[in-house]
MDAnalysis code that builds the backbone (N, CA, C; Angstrom):
import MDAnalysis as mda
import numpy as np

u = mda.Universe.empty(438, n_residues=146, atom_resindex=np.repeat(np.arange(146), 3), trajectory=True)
u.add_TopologyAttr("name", ["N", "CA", "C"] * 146)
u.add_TopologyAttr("resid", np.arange(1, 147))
u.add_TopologyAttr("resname", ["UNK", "UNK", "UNK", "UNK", "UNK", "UNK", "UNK", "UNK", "UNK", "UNK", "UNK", "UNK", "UNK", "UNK", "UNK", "UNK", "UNK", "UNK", "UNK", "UNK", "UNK", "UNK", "UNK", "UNK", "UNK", "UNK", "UNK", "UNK", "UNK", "UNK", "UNK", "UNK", "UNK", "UNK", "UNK", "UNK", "UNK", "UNK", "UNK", "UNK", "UNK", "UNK", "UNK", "UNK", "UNK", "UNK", "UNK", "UNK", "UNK", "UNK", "UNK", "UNK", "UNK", "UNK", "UNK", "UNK", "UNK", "UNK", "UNK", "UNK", "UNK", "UNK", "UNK", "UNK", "UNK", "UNK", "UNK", "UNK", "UNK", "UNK", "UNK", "UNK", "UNK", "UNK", "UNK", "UNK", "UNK", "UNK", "UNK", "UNK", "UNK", "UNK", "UNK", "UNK", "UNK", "UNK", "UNK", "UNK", "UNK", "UNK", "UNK", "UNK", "UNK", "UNK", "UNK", "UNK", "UNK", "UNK", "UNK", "UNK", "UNK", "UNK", "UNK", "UNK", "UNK", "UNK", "UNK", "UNK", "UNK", "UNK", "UNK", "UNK", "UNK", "UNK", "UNK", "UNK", "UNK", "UNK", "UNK", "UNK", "UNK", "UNK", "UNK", "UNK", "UNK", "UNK", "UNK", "UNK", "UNK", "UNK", "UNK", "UNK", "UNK", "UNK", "UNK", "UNK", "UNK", "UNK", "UNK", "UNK", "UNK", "UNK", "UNK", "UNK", "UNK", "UNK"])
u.atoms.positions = np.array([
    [64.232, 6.142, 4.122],
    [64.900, 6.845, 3.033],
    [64.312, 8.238, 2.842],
    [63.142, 7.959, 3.162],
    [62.236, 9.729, 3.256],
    [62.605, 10.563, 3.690],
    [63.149, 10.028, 5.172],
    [63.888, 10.920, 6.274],
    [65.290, 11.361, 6.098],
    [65.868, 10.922, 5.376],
    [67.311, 11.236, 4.783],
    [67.414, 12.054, 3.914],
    [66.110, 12.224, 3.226],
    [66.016, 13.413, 1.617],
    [65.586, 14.365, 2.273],
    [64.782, 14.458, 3.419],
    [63.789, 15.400, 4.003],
    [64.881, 16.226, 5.292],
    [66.034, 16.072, 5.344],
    [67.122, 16.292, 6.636],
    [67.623, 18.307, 5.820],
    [67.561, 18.877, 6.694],
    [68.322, 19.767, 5.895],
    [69.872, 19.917, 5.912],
    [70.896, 20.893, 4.909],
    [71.837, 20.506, 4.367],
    [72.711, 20.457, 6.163],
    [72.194, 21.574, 6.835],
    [72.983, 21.826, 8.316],
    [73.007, 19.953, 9.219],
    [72.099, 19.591, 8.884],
    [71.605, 18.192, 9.566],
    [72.452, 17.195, 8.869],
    [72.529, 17.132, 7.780],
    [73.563, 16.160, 7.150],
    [74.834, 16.998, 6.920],
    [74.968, 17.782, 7.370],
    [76.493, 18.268, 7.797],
    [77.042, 17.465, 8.876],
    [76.043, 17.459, 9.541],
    [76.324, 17.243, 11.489],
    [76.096, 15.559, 11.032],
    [75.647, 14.843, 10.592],
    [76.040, 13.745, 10.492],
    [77.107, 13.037, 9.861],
    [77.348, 13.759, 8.695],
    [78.744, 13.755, 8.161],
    [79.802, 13.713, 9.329],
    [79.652, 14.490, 10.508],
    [81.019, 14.912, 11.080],
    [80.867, 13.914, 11.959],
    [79.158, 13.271, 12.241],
    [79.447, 11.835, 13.065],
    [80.263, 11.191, 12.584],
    [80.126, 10.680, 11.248],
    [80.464, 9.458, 10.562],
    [82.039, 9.898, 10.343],
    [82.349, 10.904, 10.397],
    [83.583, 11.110, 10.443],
    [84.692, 10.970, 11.812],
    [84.059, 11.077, 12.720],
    [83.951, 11.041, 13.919],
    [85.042, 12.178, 14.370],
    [84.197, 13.362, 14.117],
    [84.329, 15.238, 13.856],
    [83.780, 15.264, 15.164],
    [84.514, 16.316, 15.888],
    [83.613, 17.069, 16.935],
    [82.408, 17.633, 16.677],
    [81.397, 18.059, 17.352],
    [80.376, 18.309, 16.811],
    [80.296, 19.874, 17.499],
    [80.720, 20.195, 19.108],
    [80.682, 21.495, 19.747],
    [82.221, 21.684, 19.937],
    [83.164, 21.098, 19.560],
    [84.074, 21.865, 19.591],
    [84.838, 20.721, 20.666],
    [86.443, 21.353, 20.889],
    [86.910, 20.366, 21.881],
    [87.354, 21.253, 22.664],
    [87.062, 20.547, 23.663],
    [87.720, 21.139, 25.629],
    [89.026, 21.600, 25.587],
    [89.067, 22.600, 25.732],
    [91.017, 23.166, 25.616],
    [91.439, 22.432, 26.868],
    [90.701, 22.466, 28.038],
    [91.753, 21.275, 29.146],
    [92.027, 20.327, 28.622],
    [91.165, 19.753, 27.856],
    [91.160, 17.921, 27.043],
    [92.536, 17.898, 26.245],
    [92.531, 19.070, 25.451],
    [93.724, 19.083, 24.807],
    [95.011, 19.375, 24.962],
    [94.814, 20.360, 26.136],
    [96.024, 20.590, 26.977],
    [96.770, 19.218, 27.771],
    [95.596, 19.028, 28.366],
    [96.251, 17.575, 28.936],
    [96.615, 16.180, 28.175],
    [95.956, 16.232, 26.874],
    [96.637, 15.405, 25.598],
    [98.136, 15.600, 25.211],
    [97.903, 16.790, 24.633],
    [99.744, 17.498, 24.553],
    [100.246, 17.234, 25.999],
    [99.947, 17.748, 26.688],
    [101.208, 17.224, 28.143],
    [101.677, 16.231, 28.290],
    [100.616, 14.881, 27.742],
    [101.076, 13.578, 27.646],
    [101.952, 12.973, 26.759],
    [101.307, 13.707, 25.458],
    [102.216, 13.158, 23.836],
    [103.657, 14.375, 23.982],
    [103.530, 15.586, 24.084],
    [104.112, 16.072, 23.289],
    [105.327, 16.220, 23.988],
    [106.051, 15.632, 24.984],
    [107.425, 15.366, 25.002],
    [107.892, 14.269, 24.214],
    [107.654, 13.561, 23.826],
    [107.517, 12.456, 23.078],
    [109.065, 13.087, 21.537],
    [108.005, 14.098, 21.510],
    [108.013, 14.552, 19.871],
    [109.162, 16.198, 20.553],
    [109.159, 16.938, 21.345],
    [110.248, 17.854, 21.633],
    [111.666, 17.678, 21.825],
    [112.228, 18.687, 21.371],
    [113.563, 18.944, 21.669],
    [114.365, 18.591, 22.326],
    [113.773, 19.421, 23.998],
    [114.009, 19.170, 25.709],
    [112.827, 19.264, 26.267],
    [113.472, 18.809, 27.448],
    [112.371, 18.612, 28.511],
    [112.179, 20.296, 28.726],
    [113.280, 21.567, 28.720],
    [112.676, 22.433, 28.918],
    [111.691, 23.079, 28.359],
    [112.091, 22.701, 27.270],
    [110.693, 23.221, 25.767],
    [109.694, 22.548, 26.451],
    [109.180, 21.420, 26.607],
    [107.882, 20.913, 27.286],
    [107.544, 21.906, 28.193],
    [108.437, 22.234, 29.512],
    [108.317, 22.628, 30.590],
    [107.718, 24.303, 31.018],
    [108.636, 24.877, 29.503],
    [107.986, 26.371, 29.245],
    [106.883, 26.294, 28.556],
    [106.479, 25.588, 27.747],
    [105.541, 25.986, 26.617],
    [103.658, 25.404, 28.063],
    [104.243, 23.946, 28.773],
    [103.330, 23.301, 29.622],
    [102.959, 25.000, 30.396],
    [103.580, 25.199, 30.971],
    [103.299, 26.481, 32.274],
    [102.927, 27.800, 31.207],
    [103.333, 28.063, 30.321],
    [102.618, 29.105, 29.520],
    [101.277, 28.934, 29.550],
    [100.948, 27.597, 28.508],
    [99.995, 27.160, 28.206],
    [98.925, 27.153, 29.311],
    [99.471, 26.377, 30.792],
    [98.214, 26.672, 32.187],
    [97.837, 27.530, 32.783],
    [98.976, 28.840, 32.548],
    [99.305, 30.051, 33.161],
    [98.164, 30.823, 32.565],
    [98.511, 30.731, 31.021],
    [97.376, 31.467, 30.438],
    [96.721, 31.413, 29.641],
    [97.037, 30.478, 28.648],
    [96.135, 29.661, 27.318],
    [94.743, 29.650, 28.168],
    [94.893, 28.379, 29.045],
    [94.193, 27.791, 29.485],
    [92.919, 28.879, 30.255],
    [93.535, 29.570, 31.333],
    [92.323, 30.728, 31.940],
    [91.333, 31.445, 30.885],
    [92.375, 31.630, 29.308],
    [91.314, 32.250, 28.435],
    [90.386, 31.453, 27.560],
    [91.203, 30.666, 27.010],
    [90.350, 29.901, 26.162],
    [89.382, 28.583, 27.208],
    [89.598, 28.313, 28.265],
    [88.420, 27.448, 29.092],
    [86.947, 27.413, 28.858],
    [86.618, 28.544, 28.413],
    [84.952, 28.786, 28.709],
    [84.748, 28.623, 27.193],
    [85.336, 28.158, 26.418],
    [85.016, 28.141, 24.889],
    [85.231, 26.963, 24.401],
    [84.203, 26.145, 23.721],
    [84.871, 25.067, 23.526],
    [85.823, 25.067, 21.369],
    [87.072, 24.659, 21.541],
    [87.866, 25.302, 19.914],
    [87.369, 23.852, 19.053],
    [87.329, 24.558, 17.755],
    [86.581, 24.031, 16.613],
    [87.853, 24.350, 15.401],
    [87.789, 25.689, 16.220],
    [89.146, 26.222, 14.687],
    [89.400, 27.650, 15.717],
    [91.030, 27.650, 15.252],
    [91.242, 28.924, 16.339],
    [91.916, 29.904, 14.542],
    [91.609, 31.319, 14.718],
    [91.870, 32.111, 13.689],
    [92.807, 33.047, 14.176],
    [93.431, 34.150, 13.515],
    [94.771, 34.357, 13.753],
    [93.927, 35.747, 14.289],
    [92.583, 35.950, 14.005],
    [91.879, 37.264, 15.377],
    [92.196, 36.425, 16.451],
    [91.235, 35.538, 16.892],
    [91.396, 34.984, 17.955],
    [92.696, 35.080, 18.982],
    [94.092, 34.525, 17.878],
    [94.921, 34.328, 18.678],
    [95.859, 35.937, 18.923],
    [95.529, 36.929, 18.151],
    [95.606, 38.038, 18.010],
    [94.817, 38.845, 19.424],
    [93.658, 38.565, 19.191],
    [92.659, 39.166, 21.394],
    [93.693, 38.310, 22.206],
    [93.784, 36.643, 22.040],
    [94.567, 36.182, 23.185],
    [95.754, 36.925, 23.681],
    [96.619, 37.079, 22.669],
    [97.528, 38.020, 23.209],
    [97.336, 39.389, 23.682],
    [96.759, 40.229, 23.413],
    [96.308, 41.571, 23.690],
    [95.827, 41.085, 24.796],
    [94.794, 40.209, 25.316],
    [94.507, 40.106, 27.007],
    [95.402, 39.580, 27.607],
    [96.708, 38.675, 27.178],
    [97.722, 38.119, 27.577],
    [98.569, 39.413, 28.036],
    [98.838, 40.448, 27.158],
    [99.509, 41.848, 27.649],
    [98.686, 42.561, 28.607],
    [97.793, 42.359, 28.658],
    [96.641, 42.950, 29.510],
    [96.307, 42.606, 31.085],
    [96.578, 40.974, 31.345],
    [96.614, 40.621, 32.333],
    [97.747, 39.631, 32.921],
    [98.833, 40.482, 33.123],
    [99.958, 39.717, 33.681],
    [99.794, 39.402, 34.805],
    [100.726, 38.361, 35.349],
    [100.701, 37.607, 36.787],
    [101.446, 38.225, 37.171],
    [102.438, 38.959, 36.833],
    [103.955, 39.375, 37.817],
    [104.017, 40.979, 36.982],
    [105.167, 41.278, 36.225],
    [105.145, 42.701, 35.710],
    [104.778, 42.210, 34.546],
    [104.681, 43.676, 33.862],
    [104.006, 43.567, 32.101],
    [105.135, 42.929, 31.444],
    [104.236, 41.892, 30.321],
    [105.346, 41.359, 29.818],
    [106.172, 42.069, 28.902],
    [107.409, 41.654, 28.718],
    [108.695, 42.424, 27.440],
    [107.919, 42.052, 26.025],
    [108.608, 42.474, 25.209],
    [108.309, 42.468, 23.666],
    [108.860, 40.464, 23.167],
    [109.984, 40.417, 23.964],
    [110.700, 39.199, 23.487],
    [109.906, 38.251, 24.624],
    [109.079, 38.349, 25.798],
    [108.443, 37.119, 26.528],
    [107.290, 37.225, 25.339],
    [106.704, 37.802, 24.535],
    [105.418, 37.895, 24.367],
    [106.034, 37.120, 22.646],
    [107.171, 36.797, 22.102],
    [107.425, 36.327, 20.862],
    [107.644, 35.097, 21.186],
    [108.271, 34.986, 22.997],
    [107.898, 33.743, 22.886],
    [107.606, 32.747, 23.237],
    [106.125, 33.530, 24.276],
    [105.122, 33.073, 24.349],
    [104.739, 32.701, 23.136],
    [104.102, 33.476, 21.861],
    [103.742, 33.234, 20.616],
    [104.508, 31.948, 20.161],
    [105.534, 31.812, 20.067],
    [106.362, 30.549, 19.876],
    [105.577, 29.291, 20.466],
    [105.403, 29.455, 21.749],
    [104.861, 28.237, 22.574],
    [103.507, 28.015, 21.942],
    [102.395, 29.008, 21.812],
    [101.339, 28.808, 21.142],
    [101.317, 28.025, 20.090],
    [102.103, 28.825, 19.211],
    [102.099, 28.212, 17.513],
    [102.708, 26.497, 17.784],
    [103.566, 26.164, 18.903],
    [103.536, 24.883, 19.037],
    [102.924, 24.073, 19.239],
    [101.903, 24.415, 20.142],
    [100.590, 23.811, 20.615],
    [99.414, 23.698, 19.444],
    [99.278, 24.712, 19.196],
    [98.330, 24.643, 17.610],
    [99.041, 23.929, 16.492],
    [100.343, 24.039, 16.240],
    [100.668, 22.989, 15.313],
    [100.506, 21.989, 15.252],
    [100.576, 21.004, 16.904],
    [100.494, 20.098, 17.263],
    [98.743, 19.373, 16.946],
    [98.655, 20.800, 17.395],
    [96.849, 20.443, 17.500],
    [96.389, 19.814, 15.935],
    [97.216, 21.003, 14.864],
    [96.533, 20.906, 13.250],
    [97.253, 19.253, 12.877],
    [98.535, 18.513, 13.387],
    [98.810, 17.319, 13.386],
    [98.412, 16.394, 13.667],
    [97.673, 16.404, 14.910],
    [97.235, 15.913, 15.239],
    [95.420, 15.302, 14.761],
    [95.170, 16.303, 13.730],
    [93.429, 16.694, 13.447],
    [92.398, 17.500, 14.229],
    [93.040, 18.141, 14.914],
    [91.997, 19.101, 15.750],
    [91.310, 20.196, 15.185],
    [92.808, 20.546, 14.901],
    [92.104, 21.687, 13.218],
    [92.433, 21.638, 12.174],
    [91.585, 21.638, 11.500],
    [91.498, 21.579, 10.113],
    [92.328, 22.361, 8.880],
    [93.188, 23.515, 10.021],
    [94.192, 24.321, 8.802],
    [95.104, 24.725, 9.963],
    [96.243, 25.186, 9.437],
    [97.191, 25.782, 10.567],
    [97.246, 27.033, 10.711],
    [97.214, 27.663, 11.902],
    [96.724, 28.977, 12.041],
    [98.091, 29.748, 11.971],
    [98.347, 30.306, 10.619],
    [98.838, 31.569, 10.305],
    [98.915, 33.297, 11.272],
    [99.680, 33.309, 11.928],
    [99.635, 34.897, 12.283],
    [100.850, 35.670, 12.356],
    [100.532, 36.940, 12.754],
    [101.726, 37.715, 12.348],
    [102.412, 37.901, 13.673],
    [103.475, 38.256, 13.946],
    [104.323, 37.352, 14.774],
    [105.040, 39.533, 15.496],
    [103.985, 40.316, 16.042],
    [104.233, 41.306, 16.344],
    [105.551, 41.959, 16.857],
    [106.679, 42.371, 16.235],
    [107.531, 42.633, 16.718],
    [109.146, 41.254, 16.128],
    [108.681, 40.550, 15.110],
    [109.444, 40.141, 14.821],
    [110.552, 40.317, 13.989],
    [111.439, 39.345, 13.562],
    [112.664, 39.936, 12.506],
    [112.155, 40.475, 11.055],
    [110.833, 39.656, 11.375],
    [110.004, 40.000, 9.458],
    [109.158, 40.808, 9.516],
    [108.702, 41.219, 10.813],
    [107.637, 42.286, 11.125],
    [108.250, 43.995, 10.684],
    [109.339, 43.898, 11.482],
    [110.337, 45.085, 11.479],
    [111.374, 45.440, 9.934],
    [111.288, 43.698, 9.482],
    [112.114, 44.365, 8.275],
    [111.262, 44.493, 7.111],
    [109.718, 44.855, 7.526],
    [108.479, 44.495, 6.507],
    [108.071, 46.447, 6.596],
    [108.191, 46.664, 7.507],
    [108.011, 47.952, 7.913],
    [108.231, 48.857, 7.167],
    [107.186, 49.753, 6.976],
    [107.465, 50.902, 5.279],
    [108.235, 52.315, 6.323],
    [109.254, 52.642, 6.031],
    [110.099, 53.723, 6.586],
    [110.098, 54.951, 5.959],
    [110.062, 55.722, 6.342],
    [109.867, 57.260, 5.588],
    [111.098, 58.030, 6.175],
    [111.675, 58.776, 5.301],
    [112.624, 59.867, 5.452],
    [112.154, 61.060, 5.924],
    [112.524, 61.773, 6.435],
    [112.146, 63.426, 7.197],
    [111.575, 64.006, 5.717],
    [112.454, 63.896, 4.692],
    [111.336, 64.814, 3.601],
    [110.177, 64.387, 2.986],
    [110.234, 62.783, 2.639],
    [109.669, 62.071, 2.278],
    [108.153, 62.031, 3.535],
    [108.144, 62.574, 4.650],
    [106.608, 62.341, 5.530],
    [106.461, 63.408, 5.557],
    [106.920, 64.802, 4.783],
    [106.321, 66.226, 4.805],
    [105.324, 66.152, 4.006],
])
């Protein structure tokens, strides 16, 4: 009982998330990729929705986020992903509308993920170039920016 009063608060955090049975370093984005590949036709539309969002996801989710293991992904995070996603194409640079929806495929995968319990909140971001992006946009008149 000594040893339980004497733990500091970081130490009975990390046991908490045992007993919860919480990741402790985070989870393997292959682990989870290949989870969703299994469940998440299950729960889609079409088989093509699986089929685009699967090859997005290996094409390039996967090459970036690999070396990291995710705990909680934040809307920076998924904000660099894309900027290196525009940054390093496989074929030509991507359009404005592959890259919304790519974003589409993401936010599916992370939804899935926050449904599933992977993360703990659903990651919110701003959706660059969208119908709400553009009609959010503060516009100025020729006299009005003198």
């Amino acid at each position: 009982m000594k040893l339980a009063n004497s733990l500091t608060t970081s130490t009975k955090t990390l046991l908490i998330k045992v007993k919860l049975g919480e990741s402790l370093t985070g989870y393997d984005f292959k682990k989870l990729l290949s989870e969703f590949e299994l469940n998440y036709p299950s729960e889609a539309p079409s088989k093509k929705r699986v089929t685009d969002i699967c090859l997005f996801l290996r094409g390039y989710a996967l090459p970036y986020f690999a070396k990291n293991k995710l705990t909680e992904l934040s809307a920076a995070e998924v904000t660099k992903f894309f900027d290196w996603r525009r940054a390093n194409p496989k074929r030509g640079a991507p359009s404005n509308a592959t890259i919304r929806a790519e974003m589409s495929h993401f936010k599916t995968f992370a939804d899935w993920c926050y449904r599933r319990g992977y993360f703990k909140k659903r990651i919110e971001f701003e959706r660059r170039g969208s119908k709400m992006a553009r009609q959010n946009q503060v516009r100025f008149t020729e006299t009005e920016s003198c």
